[in-house]
N, C-alpha and C positions, 0 to 999 in steps of 0.2 A: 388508147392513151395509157402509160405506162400510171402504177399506183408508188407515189414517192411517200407516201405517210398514211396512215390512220392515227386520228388523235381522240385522245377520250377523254373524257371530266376525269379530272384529279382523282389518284385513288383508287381508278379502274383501266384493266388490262384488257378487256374486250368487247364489244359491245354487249348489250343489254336487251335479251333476244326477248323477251315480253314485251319492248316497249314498243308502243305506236306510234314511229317514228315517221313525221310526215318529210320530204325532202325539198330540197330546195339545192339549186344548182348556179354557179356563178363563174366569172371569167376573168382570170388577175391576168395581169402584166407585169415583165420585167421592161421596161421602158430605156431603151438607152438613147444619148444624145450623142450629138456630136466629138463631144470632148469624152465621151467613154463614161461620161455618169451616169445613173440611174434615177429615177423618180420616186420619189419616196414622200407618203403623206404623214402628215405630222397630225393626232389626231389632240389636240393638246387636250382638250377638256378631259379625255381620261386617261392620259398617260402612256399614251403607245403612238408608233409608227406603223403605219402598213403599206403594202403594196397596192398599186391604183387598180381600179375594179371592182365591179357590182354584179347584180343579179340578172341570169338572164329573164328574159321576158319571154310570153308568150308570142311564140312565132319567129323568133330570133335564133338565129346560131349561135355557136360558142364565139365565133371571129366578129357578125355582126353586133354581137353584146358587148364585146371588147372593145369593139374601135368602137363606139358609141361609147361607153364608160372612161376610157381614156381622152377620148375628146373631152367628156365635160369634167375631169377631175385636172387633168393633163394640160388640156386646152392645146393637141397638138393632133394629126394623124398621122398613123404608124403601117411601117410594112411589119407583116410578122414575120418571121425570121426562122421559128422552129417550134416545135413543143413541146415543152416540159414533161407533164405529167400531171397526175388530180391528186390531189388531195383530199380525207374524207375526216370531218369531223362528226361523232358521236356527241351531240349538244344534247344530253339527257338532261336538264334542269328545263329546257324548254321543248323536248320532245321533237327535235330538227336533226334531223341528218342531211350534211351539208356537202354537195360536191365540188370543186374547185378545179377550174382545169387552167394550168397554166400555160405561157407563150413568153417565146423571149420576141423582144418588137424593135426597132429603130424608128426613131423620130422623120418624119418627112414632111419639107414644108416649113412653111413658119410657124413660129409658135406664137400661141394667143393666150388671152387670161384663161382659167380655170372658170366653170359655170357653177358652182355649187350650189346643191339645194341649200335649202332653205335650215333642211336638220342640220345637213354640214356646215354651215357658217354656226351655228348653235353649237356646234360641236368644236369650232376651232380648228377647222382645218386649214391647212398650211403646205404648200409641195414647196419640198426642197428638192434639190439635185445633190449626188454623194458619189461618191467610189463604192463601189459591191464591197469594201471592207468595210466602210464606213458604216454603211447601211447594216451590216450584218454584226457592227457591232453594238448600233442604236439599238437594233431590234432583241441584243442580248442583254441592254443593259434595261430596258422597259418596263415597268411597273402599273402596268393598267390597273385600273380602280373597279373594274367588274370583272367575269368570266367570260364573259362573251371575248374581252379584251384579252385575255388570256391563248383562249381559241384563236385568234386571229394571227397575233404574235406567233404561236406555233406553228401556224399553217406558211405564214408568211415566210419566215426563216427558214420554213422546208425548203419553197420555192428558192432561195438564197442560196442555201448551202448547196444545192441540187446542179446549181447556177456555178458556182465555185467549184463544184469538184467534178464536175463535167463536160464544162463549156472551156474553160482552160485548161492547158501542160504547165506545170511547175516547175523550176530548176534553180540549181545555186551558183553562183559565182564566187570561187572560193579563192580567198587572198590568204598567205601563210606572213608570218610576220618578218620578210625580207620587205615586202611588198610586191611578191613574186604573186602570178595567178595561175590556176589549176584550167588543164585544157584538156580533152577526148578526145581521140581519133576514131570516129566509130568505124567498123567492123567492115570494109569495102567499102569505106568512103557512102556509108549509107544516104541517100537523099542529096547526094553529091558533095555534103560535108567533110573535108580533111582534117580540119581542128575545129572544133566546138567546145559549149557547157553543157552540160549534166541536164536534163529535163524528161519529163516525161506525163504520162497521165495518171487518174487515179487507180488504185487498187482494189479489190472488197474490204481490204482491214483498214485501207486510207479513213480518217476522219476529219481532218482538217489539211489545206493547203499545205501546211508549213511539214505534216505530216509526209506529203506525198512528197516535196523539194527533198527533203533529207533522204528519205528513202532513194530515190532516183540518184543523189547523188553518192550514195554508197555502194549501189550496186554498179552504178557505168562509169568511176572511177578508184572505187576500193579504202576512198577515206572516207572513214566519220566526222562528221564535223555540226558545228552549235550557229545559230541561226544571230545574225548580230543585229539586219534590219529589212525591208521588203525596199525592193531597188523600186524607185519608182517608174510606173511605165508599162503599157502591153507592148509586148514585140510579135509585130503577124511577119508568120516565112510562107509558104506553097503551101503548109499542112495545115498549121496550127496555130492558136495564139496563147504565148507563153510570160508567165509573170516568175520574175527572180529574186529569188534572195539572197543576199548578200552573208556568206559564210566565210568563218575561220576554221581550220579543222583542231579535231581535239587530240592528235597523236596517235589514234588508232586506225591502221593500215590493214585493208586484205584485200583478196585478189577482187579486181572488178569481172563483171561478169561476160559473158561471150559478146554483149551485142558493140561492145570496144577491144579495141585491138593494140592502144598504146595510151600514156596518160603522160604530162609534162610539165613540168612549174614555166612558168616564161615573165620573162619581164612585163611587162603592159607594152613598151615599144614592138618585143618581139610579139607577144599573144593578137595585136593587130595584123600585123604581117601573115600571119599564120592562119587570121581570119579571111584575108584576103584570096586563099588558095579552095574556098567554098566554091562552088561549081553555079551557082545561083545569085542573082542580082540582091531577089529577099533574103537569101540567107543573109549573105555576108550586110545587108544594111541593118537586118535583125540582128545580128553579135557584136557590130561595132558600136551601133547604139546604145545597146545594151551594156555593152564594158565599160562605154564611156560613162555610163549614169552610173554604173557602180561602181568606177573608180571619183566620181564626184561624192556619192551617197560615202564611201571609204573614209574619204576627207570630210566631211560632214562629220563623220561619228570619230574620227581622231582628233578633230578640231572640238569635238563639245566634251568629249574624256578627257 
């Protein structure tokens, strides 16, 4: 399993090769439901949210730990889906070194209450369900009351971001102020697409979502442009599943790159029609849908300016 972070106590850049570091190794989840949200516990007594999951036990797998830990924080059982990656905290105030091995999961089944121990209910625990933005902005805005809370938080948000800038394609749908929209013609009609948006995956310089949309759209279209709101919605096609944002460009024009072969402003009436010449059922239901939530999201944010 791939290493997506090493985290250290405040102050230090690598571990701490004297210390006698005993280990302890545990199994999180990214839990998803039906409606695309995530699981998210709410740890109230000290101030933080984290990801569901605990320690393995003796004689347990990483998967057996999981689905047993999700059950009783969850109160649901899960297919797993993929995996992540570990994470390793340097906990030198209490001599722990901590391994984390993440799993993205779907919910299966009905859901039931959560079983919490007995610390956990002393502790406030509370599952909500959020959007991956949501979640990852709760866990940015968190203020835990210990270090260990600290620890957690970081580890958690690895898993998040990890979650974000690798589990989706990014892309922008960009309106010019006629209320014309920007369309692609990828390069042989790639993946059987004739007109499309702008998307793509992450980069090594990518840092953020919003990062990678802009970037994708300057290179397979040739404008720059400024990010006005996140369309709401996953659109899944035959590859991938892509989240868009809703862009105006800022005036600056250069050549888009080889994997496009023509670029076009269109009305919204015409940029449908155009969607309709995709070669695919998913595509074309992934760009209609999509146009259409961002020409709603459009009106949203002209109706509230």
């Amino acid at each position: 399993m791939k290493l997506i972070k090493e985290i250290y106590q405040q102050g230090a850049k690598s571990p701490d090769t004297e210390m006698p570091y005993h280990i302890r190794k545990a199994a999180r989840a990214i839990v998803w439901n039906d409606a695309k949200e995530m699981a998210l516990m709410h740890v109230s007594s000290d101030g933080y949210y984290k990801l569901p999951g605990g320690g393995i036990e003796a004689g347990e797998s990483n998967e057996e730990a999981l689905r047993r830990e999700v059950l009783e924080e969850v109160g649901v059982q899960i297919e797993i889906l993929q995996e992540l990656g570990c994470t390793i905290e340097y906990r030198d105030h209490i001599q722990q070194l901590q391994f984390s091995y993440g799993y993205v999961t779907q919910v299966q089944g009905e859901m039931e209450q959560p079983s919490f121990t007995e610390l956990e209910q002393d502790l406030g625990f509370k599952l909500v369900w959020v959007t991956i933005e949501e979640a990852a902005r709760r866990l940015k805005a968190n203020k835990p009351n210990h270090l260990i809370g600290d620890f957690i938080v970081a580890r958690d948000l690895a898993f998040i971001e990890e979650v974000q800038m690798h589990y989706y394609a990014y892309g922008g749908i960009v309106f010019n102020d006629d209320g014309q929209v920007l369309m692609r013609s990828p390069s042989g009609h790639w993946g059987g697409y004739v007109w499309t948006f702008a998307k793509g995956g992450a980069d090594p310089s990518d840092r953020m979502p919003e990062e990678i949309a802009l970037r994708e759209v300057l290179e397979e279209t040739g404008y720059e442009c400024t990010i006005i709101a996140q369309i709401p919605g996953e659109y899944v096609s035959d590859t991938c599943t892509t989240k868009y944002f809703l862009m105006k460009p800022t005036g600056v024009i250069t050549n888009y790159d080889f994997e496009t072969q023509d670029v076009a402003w269109c009305d919204p009436s015409e940029a449908f029609e155009r969607i309709k010449l995709t070669r695919t059922r998913n595509g074309i239901e992934r760009d209609t849908q999509a146009l259409k939530n961002a020409i709603e999201t459009r009106t949203r944010f002209v109706v509230s300016t």
